[in-house]
N, C-alpha and C positions, 0 to 999 in steps of 0.2 A: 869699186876698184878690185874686192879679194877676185871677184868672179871674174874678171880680163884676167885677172892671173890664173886663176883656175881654167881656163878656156886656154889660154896660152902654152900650161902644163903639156898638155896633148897636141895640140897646132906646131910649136916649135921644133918638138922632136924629130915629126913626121915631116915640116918641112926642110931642116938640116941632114933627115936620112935620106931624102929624095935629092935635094942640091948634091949633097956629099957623093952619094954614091950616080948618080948622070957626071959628076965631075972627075970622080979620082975613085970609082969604082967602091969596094967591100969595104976595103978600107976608109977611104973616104963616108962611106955610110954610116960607121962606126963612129969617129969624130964628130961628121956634121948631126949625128942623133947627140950624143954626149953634149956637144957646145950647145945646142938647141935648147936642151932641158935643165943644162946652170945657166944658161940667161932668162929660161923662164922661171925656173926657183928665184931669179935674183929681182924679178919684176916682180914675182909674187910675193915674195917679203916685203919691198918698199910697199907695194899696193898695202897690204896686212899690219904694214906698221901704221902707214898715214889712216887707215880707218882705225886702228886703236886709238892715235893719238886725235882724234877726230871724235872717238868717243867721251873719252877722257878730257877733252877740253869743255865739254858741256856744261 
């Protein structure tokens, strides 16, 4: 699971600044890169917590 988040770190960015900016131009670029990469950090932590506690549960 860390590594779908890790993989996603970089995929979501690039796919929010390409939506962002074909939609709503530099601006839009801007945002849809930002939104992109706090919902990949936010997948990557869940992913990072459930293999700790994953570990931890052993």
């Amino acid at each position: 699971m860390p590594v779908i988040g890790c993989l996603l770190l970089i995929v979501l960015p690039l796919l929010g600044l390409a939506g962002g900016g074909f939609l709503w131009g530099a601006e839009g670029a801007k945002w849809g890169a930002g939104s992109g990469f706090a919902l990949a950090l936010v997948v990557f932590g869940v992913g990072s917590y459930a293999f700790v506690k994953g570990i931890r549960g052993r």
